[in-house]
C-alpha positions in Angstrom: 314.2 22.9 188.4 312.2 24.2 185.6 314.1 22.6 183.0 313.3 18.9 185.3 309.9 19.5 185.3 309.6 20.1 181.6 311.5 17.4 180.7 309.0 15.3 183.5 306.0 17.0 181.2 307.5 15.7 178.1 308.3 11.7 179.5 304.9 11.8 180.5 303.0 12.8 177.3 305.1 10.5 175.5 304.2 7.3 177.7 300.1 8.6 177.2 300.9 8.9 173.7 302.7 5.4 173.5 299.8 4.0 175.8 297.2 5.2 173.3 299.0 4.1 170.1 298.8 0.8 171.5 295.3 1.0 172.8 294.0 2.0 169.4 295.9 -0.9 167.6 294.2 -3.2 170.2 290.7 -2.2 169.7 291.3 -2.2 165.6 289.2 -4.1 163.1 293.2 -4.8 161.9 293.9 -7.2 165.3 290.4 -8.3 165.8 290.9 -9.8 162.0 293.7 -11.4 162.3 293.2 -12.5 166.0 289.8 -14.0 164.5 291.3 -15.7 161.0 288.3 -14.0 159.5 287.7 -11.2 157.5 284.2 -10.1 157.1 283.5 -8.4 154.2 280.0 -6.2 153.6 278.7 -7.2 150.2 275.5 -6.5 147.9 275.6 -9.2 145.4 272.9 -7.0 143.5 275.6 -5.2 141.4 277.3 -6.7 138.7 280.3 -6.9 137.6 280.8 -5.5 141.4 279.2 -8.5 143.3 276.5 -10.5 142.2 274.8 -13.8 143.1 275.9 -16.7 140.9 272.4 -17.8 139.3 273.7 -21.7 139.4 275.8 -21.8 142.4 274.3 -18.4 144.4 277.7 -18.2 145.8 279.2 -14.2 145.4 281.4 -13.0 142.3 282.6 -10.4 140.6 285.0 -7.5 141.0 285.0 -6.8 144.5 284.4 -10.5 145.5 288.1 -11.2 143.6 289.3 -8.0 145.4 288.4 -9.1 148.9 289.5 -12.6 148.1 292.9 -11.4 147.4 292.9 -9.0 150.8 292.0 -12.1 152.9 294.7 -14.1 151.1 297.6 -11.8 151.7 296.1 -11.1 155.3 296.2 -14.8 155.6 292.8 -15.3 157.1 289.3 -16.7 156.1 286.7 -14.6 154.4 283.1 -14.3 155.4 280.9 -12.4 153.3 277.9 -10.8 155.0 274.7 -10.1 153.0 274.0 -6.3 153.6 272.4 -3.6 150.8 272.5 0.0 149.9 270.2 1.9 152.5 272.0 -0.1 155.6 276.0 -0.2 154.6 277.0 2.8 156.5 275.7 1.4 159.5 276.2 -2.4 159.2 279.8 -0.5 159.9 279.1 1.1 162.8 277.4 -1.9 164.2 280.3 -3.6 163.5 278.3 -6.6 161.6 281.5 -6.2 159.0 285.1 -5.1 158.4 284.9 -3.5 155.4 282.5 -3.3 152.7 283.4 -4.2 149.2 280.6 -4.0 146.8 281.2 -1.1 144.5 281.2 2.4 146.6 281.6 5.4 144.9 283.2 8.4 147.7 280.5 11.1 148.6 280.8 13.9 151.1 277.1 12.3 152.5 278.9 9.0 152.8 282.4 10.4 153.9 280.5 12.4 156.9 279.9 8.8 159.0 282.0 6.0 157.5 286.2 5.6 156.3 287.3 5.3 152.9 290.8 4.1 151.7 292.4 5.3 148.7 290.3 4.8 145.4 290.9 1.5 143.5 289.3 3.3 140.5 286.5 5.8 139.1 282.6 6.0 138.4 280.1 7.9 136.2 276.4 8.1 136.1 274.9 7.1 132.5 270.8 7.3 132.1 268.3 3.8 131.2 265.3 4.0 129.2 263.2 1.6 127.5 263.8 0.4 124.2 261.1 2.3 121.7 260.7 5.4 124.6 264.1 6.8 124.6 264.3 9.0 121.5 262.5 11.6 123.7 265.9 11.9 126.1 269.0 13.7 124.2 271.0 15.1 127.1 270.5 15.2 130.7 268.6 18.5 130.7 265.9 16.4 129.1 265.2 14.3 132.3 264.9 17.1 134.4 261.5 17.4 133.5 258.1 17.4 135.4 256.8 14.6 133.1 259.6 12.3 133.5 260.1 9.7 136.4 263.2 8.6 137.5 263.9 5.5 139.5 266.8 4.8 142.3 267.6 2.9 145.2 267.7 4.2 148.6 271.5 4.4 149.7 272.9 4.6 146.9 274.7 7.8 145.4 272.2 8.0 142.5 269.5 9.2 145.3 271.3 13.2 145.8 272.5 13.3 142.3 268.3 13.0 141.3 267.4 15.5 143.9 269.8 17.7 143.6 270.6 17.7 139.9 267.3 16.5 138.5 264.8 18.9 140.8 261.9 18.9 138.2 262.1 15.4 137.9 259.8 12.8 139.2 261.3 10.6 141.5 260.6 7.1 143.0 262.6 5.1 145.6 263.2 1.9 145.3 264.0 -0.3 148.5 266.4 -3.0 148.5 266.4 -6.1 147.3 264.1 -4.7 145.0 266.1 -2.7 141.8 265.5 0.2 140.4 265.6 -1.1 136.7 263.3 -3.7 137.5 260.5 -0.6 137.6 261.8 0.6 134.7 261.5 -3.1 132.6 258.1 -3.2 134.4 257.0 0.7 132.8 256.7 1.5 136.2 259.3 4.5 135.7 260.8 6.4 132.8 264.7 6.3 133.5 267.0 5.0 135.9 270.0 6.7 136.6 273.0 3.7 136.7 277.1 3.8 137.0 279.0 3.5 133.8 280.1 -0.1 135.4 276.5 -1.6 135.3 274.9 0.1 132.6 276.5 -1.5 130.3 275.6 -5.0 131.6 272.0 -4.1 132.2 271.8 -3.0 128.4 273.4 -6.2 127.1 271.6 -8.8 129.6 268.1 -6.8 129.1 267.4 -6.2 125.7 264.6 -3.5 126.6 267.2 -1.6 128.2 268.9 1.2 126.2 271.2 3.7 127.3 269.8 6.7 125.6 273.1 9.1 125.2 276.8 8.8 126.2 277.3 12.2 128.3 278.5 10.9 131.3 277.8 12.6 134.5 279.2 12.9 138.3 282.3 11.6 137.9 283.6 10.3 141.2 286.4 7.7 142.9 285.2 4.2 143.4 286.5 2.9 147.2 285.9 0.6 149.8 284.6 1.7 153.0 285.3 1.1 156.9 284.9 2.3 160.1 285.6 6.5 160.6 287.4 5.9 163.8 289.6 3.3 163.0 293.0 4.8 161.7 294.9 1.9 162.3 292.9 -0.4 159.9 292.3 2.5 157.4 296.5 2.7 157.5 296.8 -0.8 156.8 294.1 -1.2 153.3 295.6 1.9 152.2 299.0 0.4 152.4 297.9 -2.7 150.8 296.2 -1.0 148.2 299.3 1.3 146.9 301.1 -2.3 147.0 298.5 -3.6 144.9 298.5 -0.8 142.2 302.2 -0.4 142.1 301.8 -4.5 141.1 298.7 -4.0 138.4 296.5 -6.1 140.3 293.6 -3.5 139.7 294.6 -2.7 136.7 294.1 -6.4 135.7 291.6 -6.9 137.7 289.3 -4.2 135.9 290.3 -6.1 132.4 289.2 -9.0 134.0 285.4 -7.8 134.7 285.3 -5.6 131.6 285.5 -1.9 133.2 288.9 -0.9 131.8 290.1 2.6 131.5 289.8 2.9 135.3 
């Protein structure tokens, strides 16, 4: 009798189990995509080489757009790329306004506390900006922490706890989106700006008032794209795709590609 009702236990947490497996890959971003034929992607276009705006034909490019242009083709879908920025990615998410957000994420443990990440595609560090004919003064990082230096950064981004926390004497102003933060520094308005090895570069080559001042990189951290916390199912799925896509060299190539190689 004993032995009945256990195995009566068992059948029974093995149909809930099977009910909710089911009920979770119904309610995923995964079916809802391909249901739809559209996968909406969470984009910037303030970040190049991540995504930026196409000055002639304002239409998206750039790493991640080629990235999520390749996940919608092997999905098979449509791609719809929704305007979003820094300060409101995490919870354009959680409103469900997009699947996924490809624009150049680095993983944080602020981040990681209310949104998903897959598996990292590549990695980041931080590297300072100054102004051509100011930037002797700045040798190493210690020199920034300083109460008569001002440092620029946009709200959302990563670049906001690594001033506060690692810069403390610092000055700081916040920059809102779609504003930039190195738009105050090319208008004097701050001393520095504190960018990502994979835009610094570009900055310094497109502005030629922008100088990077030293080398030392700082905060190294895993680039990724982000999605819903809740939903395993579509997490399961991108981190799938992705191991397929570096066991290929699609990332590999595709960092050639945009210039950020060594990832």
């Amino acid at each position: 009798m004993i032995k009945q009702r256990l195995q009566v236990l068992v059948l029974a947490l093995l149909l809930a189990l099977g009910v909710s497996t089911v009920s979770a890959a119904s309610g995923s971003s995964l079916n809802k995509v391909l249901d739809s034929g559209t996968l909406r992607v969470g984009t910037t276009g303030d970040f190049n080489p991540m995504s930026f705006k196409d000055p002639e034909t304002r239409e998206y490019r750039g790493h991640q757009i080629d990235a999520a242009k390749q996940l919608a083709a092997d999905m098979g879908v449509e791609i719809e790329f929704v305007p979003t920025d820094w300060k409101t990615l995490i919870n354009g998410i959680v409103a469900d306004k997009y699947d996924i957000v490809m624009t150049g994420t680095s993983m944080t443990v602020g981040r990681a506390k209310a949104a998903g990440y897959t598996i990292p595609w590549g990695r980041t560090g931080y590297l300072p900006l100054a102004r051509k004919g100011k930037a002797d003064r700045f040798k190493t990082w210690e020199d920034l922490n300083s109460a008569d230096v001002t440092i620029g950064y946009n709200l959302g981004t990563s670049f906001a706890d690594f001033v506060k926390n690692k810069l403390p004497m610092a000055k700081r102003k916040e920059v809102e989106s779609p504003a930039r933060d190195w738009q105050e520094l090319l208008a004097g308005r701050v001393d520095v700006t504190i960018s990502s090895t994979l835009e610094a570069g570009k900055l310094s080559s497109t502005h030629e008032q922008l100088v990077i001042p030293f080398q030392e990189t700082a905060n190294s951290l895993p680039l990724s794209f982000m999605v819903r916390q809740d939903d395993q199912v579509w997490l399961n799925f991108l981190n799938n795709w992705m191991r397929m896509k570096h066991e290929i060299g699609f990332f590999k190539a595709l960092n050639k590609t945009w210039g950020i190689e060594g990832q």
